[in-house]
C-alpha positions as CSV (number, residue, x, y, z in Angstrom):
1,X,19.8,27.5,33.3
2,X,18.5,24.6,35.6
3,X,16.2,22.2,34.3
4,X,13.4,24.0,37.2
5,X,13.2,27.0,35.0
6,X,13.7,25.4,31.6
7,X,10.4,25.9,29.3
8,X,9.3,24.2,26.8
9,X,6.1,23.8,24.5
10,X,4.4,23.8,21.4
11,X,3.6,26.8,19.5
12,X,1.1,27.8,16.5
13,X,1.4,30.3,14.2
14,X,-1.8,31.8,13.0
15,X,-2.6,34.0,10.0
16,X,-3.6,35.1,7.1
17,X,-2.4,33.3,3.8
18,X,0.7,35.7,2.8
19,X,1.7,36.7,6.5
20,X,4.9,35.6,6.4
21,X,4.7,32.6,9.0
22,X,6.8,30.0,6.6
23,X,9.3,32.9,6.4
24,X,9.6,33.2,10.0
25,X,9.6,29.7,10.6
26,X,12.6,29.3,8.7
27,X,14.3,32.5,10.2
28,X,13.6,31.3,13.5
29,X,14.8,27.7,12.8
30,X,17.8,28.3,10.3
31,X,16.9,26.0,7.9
32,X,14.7,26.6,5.0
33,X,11.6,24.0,6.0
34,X,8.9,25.2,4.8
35,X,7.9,26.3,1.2
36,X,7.8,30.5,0.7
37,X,6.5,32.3,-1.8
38,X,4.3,35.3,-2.1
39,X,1.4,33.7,-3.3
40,X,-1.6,33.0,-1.3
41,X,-1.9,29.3,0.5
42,X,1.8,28.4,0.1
43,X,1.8,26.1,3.5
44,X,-0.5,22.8,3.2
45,X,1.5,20.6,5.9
46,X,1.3,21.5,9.7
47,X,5.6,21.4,9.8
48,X,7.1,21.6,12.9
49,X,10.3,24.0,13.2
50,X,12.3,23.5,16.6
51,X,14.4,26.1,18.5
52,X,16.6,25.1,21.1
53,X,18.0,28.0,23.5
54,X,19.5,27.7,27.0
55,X,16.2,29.3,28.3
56,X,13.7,26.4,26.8
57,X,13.0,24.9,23.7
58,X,10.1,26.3,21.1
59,X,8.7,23.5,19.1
60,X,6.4,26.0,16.2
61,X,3.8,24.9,14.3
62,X,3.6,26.5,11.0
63,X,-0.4,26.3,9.8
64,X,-2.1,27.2,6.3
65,X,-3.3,30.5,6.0
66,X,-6.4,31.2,7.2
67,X,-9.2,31.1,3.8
68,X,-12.2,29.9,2.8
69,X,-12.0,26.2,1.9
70,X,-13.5,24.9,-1.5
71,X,-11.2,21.9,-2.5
72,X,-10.8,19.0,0.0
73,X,-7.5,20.3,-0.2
74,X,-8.4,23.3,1.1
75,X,-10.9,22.0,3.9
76,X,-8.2,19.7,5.0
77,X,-5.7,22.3,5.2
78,X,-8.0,24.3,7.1
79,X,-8.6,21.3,9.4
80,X,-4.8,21.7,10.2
81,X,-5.5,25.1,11.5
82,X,-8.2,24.3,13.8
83,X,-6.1,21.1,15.0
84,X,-3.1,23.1,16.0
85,X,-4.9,25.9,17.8
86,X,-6.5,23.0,20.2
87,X,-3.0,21.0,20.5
88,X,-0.5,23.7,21.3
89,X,0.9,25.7,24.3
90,X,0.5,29.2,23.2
91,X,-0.7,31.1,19.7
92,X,1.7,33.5,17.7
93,X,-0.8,35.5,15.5
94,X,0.8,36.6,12.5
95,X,-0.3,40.0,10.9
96,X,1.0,41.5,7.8
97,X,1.5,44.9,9.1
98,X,2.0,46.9,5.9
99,X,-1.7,46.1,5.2
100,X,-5.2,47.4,6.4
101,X,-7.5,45.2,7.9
102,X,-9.8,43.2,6.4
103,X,-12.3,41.1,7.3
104,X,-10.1,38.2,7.0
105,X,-7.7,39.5,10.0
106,X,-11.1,40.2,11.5
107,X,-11.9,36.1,11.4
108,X,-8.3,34.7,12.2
109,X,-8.8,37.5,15.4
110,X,-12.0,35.7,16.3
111,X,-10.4,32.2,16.3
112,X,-7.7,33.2,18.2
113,X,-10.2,34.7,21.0
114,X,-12.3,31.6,20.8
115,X,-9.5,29.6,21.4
116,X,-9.3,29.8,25.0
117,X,-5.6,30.2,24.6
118,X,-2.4,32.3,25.2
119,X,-1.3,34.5,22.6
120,X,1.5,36.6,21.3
121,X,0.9,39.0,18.6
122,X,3.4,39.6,15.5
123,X,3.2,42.3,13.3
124,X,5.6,41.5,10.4
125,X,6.9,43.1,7.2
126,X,7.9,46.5,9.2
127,X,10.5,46.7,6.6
128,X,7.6,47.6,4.9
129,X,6.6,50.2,6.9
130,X,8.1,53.5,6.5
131,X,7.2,55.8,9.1
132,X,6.7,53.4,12.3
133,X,4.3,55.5,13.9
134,X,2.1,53.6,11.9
135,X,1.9,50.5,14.0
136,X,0.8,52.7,16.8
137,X,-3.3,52.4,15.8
138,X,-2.6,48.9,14.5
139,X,-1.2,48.2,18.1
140,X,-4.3,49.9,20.0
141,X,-6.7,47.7,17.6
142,X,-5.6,44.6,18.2
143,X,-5.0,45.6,21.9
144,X,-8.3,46.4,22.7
145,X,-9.9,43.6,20.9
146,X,-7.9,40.9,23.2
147,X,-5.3,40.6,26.0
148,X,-2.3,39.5,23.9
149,X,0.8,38.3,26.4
150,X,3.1,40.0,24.3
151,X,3.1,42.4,21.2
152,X,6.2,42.0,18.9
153,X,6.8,43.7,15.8
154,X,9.5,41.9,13.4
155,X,11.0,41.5,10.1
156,X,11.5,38.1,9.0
157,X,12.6,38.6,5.9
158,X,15.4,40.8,7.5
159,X,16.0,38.5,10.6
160,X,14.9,42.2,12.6
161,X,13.5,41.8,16.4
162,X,14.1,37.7,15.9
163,X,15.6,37.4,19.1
164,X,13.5,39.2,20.8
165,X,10.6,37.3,19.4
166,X,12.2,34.3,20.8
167,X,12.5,35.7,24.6
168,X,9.0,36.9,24.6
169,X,7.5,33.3,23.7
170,X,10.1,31.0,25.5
171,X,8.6,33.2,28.8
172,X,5.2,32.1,28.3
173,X,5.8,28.1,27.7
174,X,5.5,26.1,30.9
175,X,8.6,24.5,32.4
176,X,9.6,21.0,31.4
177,X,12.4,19.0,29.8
178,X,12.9,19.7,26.1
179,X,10.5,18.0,23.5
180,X,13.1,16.9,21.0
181,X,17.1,16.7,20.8
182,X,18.8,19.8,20.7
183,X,20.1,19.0,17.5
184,X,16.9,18.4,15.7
185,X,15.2,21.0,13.9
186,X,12.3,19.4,12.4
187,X,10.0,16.2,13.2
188,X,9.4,16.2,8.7
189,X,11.2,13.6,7.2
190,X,13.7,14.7,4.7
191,X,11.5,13.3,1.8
192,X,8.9,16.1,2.5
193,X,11.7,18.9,2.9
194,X,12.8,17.9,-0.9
195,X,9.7,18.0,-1.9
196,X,9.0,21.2,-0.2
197,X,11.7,23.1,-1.8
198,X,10.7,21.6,-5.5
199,X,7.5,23.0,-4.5
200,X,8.6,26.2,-3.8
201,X,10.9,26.8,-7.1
202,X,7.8,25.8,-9.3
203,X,5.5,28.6,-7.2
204,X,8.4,31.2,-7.8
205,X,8.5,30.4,-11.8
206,X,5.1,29.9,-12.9
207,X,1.9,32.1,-13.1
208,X,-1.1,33.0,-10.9
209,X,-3.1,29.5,-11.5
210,X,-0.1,26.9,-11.4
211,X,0.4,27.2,-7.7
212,X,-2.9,25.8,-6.7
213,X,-3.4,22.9,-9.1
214,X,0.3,21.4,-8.1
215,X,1.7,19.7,-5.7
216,X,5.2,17.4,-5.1
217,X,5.5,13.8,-3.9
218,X,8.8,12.5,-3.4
219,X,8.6,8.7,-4.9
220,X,11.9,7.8,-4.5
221,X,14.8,8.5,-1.8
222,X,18.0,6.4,-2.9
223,X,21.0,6.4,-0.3
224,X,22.8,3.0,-2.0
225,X,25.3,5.5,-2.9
226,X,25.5,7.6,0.2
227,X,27.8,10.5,-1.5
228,X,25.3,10.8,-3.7
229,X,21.6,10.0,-3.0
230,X,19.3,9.8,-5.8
231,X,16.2,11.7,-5.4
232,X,12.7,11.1,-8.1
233,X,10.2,13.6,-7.5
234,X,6.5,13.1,-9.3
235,X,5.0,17.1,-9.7
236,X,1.3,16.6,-10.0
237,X,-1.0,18.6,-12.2
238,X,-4.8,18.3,-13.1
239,X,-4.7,19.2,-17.1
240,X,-1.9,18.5,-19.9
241,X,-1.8,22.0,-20.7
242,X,-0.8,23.1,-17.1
243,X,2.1,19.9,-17.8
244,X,3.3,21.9,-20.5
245,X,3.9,25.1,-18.4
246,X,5.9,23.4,-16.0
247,X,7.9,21.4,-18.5
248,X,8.3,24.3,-21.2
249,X,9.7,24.9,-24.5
250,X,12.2,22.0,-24.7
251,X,12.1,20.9,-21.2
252,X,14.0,24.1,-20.0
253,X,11.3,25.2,-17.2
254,X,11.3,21.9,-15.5
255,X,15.2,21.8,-15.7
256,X,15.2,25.5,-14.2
257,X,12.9,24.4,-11.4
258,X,15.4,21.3,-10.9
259,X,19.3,23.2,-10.7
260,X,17.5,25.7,-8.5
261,X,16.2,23.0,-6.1
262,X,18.8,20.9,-5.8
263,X,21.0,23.6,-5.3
264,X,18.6,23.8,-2.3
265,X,18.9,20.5,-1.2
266,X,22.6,19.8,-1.7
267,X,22.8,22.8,0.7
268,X,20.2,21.2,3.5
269,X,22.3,17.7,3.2
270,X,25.8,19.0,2.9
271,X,26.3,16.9,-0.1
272,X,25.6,16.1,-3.6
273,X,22.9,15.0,-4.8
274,X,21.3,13.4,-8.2
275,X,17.4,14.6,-8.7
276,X,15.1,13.7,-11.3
277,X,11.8,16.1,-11.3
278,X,8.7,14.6,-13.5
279,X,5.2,15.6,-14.0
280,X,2.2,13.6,-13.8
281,X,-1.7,14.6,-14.8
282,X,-3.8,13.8,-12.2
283,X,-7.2,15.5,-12.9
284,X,-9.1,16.9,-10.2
285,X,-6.0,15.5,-7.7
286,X,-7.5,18.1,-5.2
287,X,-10.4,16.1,-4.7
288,X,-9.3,13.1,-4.3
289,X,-8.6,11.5,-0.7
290,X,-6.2,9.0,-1.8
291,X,-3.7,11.2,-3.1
292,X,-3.8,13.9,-0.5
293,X,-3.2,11.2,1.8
294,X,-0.1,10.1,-0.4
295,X,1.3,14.1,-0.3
296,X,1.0,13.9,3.3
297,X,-1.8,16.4,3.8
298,X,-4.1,13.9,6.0
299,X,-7.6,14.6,7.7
């Protein structure tokens, strides 16, 4: 295509903790990104995923779920949300659709029609849905509420209507040269990838509390031998016992949580790589400005 009808913009995905937007995101891009699990308020950074096509080039922003903010943590996260809606092209509001609606789909609607901008609506998880007709009132709802440019339902977890998705958004960014390289597809540093995916193995092996009160800082990124980089991760938690969990009997969590995200990482870098995972007790770590600031989640 010539560079008069190339497009090109910034897009924000908006939803419900649980959605599926880190999922997408790293359908869309190819790379896994962004931490997924199925617990609630998995995403804390605003990550950027970037897809390049001949048509134009989709820079997303992947936000927190929408919630109620307690925590600082959780008011900044939630900061992030309101940031991107004002700082992007168009909106991609992500629905769950193998769930009713609630009053907090209700609330994410009302930000996205107070936003004053564009937006494309997604319903995911139709692998979930059995008989299809069943997106049919969902679609009307959501219709008649507000004048989405395009309604797309997808899988991500499947990869289903993906490229679709892509065409329907890359229509409705304005023309311009592309953002980034064509070869990029993230602005994160690799630091916050690693710690990303360390996150993400601790979420999928320990309980319903453990989630919330951790969080992964990268200390140490050591490429003196490039075949091998060296890579020190500090997991923070706010009591001794929650240390314990993560660590258990005879160190064999923690190890768990380390072969499975390395495997991760030597598969992002194309290369081997030496990782040392420990855990620190910070108490009340989501309160505290100065090391939020040193995760990366800033105000």
């Amino acid at each position: 295509m010539s560079s008069e009808t190339f497009r090109s913009g910034y897009v924000a995905f908006i939803g419900r903790p649980n959605a599926g937007k880190s999922t997408l995101l790293n359908r869309l891009v190819g790379e896994k990104i962004a931490a997924v699990s199925n617990k609630p308020q998995t995403t804390r950074h605003r990550i950027q995923g970037i897809v390049t096509k001949e048509e134009g080039q989709i820079v997303f922003v992947d936000t927190p779920g929408v919630h109620k903010p307690g925590y600082l943590l959780n008011r900044r996260m939630m900061s992030a949300v309101h940031d991107a809606i004002l700082s992007v092209d168009l909106l991609v509001l992500m629905r769950d659709a193998s769930v009713s609606t609630g009053n907090g789909d209700k609330f994410v609607l009302e930000l996205v029609k107070n936003s004053g901008k564009q937006a494309v609506l997604v319903l995911n998880k139709i692998d979930k849905v059995k008989d299809k007709g069943a997106l049919l009132p969902l679609i009307e709802y959501y219709s008649k509420e507000f004048d989405f440019a395009e309604i797309v339902p997808v899988s991500a977890l499947r990869g289903e209507a993906i490229d679709n998705l892509l065409n329907q958004i890359i229509k409705h960014l304005p023309t311009g040269e592309a953002i980034f390289g064509e070869d990029e597809m993230t602005d994160q540093p690799i630091r916050t990838i690693v710690a990303e995916m360390v996150r993400e193995k601790i979420l999928a092996s320990t309980g319903e509390e453990i989630p919330y009160v951790t969080a992964v800082v990268t200390e140490m990124f050591d490429e003196t031998d490039p075949e091998m980089p060296k890579i020190y991760c500090a997991i923070y938690v706010e009591r001794p016992s929650q240390k314990k969990i993560i660590i258990g009997k005879g160190g064999t969590k923690l190890r768990d949580i380390g072969m499975k995200a390395r495997h991760d990482i030597e598969n992002l870098l194309g290369k081997q790589v030496f990782l040392k995972l420990f855990v620190k007790v910070v108490e009340d770590w989501r309160n505290l400005e100065g090391r939020l600031d040193e995760i990366g989640i800033k105000e």
